[in-house]
C-alpha positions, -999 to 999 in steps of 0.1 A, spaced: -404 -578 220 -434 -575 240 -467 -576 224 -499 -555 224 -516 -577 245 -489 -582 272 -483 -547 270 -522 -542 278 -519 -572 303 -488 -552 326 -510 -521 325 -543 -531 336 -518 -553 368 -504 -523 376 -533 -503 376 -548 -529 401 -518 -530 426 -517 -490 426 -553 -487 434 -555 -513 461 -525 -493 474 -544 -463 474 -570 -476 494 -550 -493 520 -532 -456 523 -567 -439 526 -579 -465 552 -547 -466 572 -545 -428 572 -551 -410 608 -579 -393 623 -572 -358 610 -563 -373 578 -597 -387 577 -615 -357 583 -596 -338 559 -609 -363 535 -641 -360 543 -664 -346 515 -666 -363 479 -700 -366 469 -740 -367 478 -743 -400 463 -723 -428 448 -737 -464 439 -721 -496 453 -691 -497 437 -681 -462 440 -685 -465 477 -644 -473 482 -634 -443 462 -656 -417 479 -649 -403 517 -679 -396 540 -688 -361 535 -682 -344 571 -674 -307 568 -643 -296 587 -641 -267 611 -639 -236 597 -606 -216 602 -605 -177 602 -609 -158 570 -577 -165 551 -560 -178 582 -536 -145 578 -528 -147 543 -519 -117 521 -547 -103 503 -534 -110 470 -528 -147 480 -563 -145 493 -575 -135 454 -554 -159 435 -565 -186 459 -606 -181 452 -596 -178 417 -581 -210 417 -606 -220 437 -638 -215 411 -614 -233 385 -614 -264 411 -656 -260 412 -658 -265 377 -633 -294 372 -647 -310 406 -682 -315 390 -671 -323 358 -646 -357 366 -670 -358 400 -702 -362 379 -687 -385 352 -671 -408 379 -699 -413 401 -732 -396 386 -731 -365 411 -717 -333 418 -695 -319 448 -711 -320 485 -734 -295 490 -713 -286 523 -684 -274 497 -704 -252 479 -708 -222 501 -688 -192 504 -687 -152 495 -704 -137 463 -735 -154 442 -733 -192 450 -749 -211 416 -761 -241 405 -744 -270 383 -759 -276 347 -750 -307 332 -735 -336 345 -738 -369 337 -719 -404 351 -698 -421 318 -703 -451 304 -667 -460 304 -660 -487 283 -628 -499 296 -622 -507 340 -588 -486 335 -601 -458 324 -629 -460 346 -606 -463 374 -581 -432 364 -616 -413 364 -623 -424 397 -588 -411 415 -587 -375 396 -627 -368 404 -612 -378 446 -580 -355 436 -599 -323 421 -627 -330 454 -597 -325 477 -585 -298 458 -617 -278 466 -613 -290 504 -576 -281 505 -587 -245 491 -611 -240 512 -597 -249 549 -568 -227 537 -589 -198 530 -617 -203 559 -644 -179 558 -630 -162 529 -636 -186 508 -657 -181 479 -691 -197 471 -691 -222 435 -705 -199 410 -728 -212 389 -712 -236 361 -722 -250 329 -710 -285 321 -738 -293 300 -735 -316 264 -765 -301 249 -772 -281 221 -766 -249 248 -741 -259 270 -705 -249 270 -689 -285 258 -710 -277 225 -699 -243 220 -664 -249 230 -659 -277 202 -682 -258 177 -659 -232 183 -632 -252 176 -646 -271 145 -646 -306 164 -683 -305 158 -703 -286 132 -720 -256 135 -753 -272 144 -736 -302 161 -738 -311 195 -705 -324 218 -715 -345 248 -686 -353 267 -705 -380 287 -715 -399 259 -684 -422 256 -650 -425 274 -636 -409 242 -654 -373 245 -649 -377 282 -608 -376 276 -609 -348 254 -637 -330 278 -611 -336 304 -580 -322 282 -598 -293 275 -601 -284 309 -570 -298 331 -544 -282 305 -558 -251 312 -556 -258 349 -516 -268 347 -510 -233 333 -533 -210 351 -514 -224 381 -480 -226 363 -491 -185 354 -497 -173 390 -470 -191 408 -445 -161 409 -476 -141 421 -479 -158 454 -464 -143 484 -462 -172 513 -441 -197 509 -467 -226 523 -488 -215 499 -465 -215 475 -454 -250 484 -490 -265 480 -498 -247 450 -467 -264 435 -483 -297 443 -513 -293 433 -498 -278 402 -482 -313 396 -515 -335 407 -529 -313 376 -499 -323 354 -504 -358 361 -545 -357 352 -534 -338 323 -505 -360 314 -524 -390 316 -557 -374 298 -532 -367 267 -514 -398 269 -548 -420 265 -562 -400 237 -527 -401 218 -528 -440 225 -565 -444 215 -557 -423 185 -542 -450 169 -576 -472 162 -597 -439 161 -581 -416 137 -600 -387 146 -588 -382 181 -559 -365 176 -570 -342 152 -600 -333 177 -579 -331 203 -558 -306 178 -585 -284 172 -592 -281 207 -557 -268 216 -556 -245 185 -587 -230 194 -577 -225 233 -543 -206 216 -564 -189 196 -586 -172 223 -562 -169 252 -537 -142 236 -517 -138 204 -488 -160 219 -488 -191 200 -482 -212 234 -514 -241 234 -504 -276 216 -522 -306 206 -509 -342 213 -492 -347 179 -478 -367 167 -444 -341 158 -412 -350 144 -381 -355 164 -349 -361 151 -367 -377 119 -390 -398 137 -424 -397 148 -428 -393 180 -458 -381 208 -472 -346 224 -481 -357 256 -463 -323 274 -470 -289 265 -437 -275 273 -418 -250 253 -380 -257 240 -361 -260 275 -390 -285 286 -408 -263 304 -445 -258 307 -458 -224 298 -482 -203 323 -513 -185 316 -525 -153 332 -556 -153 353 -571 -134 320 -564 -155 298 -572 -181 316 -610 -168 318 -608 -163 282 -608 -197 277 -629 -206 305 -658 -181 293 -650 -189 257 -646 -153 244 -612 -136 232 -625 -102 242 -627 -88 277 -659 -105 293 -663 -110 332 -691 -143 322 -696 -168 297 -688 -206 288 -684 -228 315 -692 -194 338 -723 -185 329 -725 -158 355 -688 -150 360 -671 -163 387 -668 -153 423 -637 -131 441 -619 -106 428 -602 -117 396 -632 -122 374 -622 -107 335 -603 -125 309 -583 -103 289 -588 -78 261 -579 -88 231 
């Protein structure tokens, strides 16, 4: 049987050959390829330097490059969910928000509050929040070339641990914290997981949810990956809060109460799940998918999405991590 510390030891070596992988692919990659990549953030230190490309904007294509309207709409709207998970793994990773080349577009264009770079107290996890804040950055680039002028501006965003920003409501909300309690999810690699959880499920079912809504095919095709890239953050968020849960027992409850709450708000479908543990066939086993009883993941609307991202099971068009609504045409959760 292998033991803990082997275990540990085979982890961290993988972790190690996939990242010097990772960088070999980004410098071997061509010219385009490099331009594409060009954008994370305004400033990294030393060590961040590798994981961040040079921030060049790219050409700018024609408004929606011919793309139905309605794939024009669910494209922004995925596009201001990208904004807000951008800043939050982009600040915590390296200290700073997106480019300021990727924040202009149609509508109000806003400001970031909050952000703050992570102490992380492990390399590993350090690392993993390195390569999803360089995923969720190319996200918002990918979004962007693909809509051109049409696409829309980041709308102001609260990712703030103070008493008055969203990360406190949400888990006051949700009983993680009391009612006078702050939650600061850059205060430890711990709160940073379930920050992250909080948000990246929600972004594996809003695109799950407006899949069958999209009429081109490409678009279709990339959704479908980025839908995946989102399952992976998500899968490994889960997955490191479920294993850290064992030597901090409160974890997995928080992360519980997190999930409740997000069912709780989105719509009276009982759909959200925590990270478990459940019981299968008599033994205890994990919750690191949120997938339904043929193992498949379920989708939220573009409402209920913004129920959860404003925090508010009414019909509201601002609030939470949107303090002024977001930008396009889809911009209310759902009534109710």
């Amino acid at each position: 049987m292998i033991d803990r510390e082997t275990l540990l030891e085979v982890f961290d070596i993988a972790e190690r050959r996939r990242a010097e992988r990772r960088r070999f692919l980004r410098m071997a990659g061509t010219a385009v390829a490099a331009t594409a990549g060009a954008s994370l953030l305004a400033a990294c230190d030393d060590d961040d330097d590798k994981y961040a490309p040079p921030a060049t904007p790219t050409p700018t294509p024609a408004p929606g490059a011919g793309l139905p309207a309605g794939d024009v709409d669910i494209l922004n709207f995925a596009l201001n969910l990208e904004y807000l998970e951008a800043n939050y793994y982009s600040f915590a990773a390296f200290g700073s928000g997106l480019n300021a080349t990727l924040q202009t577009g149609t509508g109000q264009q806003g400001a970031v509050t909050g952000g703050a770079k992570v102490g992380f107290a492990t390399d590993a996890v350090a690392a993993y929040a390195r390569e999803i804040a360089a995923d969720e950055n190319q996200h918002v680039l990918f979004l962007r070339q693909q809509l051109g002028s049409a696409a829309v501006a980041q709308p102001a965003i609260n990712i703030d641990g103070g008493a008055n920003g969203a990360f406190t409501a949400a888990a006051r909300s949700a009983g993680v914290v009391g009612p006078t309690g702050t939650f600061n999810p850059y205060e430890n690699e711990e709160n940073w997981l379930l920050g992250g959880m909080l948000l990246s499920d929600v972004g594996v079912t809003a695109y799950k949810g407006s899949a069958s809504l999209i009429s081109s095919k490409v678009i279709l095709d990339a959704a479908a990956g980025i839908l995946a890239v989102e399952a992976y953050h998500s899968g490994l968020l889960r997955t490191l809060l479920y294993r850290k849960g064992l030597t901090m027992p409160l974890l997995r409850p928080n992360a519980g109460l997190i999930s409740d709450r997000r069912d709780v708000i989105d719509n009276p479908v009982e759909s959200d799940e925590g990270i478990g543990p459940v019981t299968i066939n008599g033994g205890a086993a994990s919750n690191i998918v949120q997938a339904d009883g043929d193992g498949i993941v379920f989708g939220r609307s573009a409402g209920d999405v913004l129920n959860v991202a404003y925090l508010n099971a009414g019909a509201a068009t601002s609030g939470g991590f949107f303090p002024a609504g977001v930008n396009g045409t889809i911009k209310a959760s759902t009534a109710g």
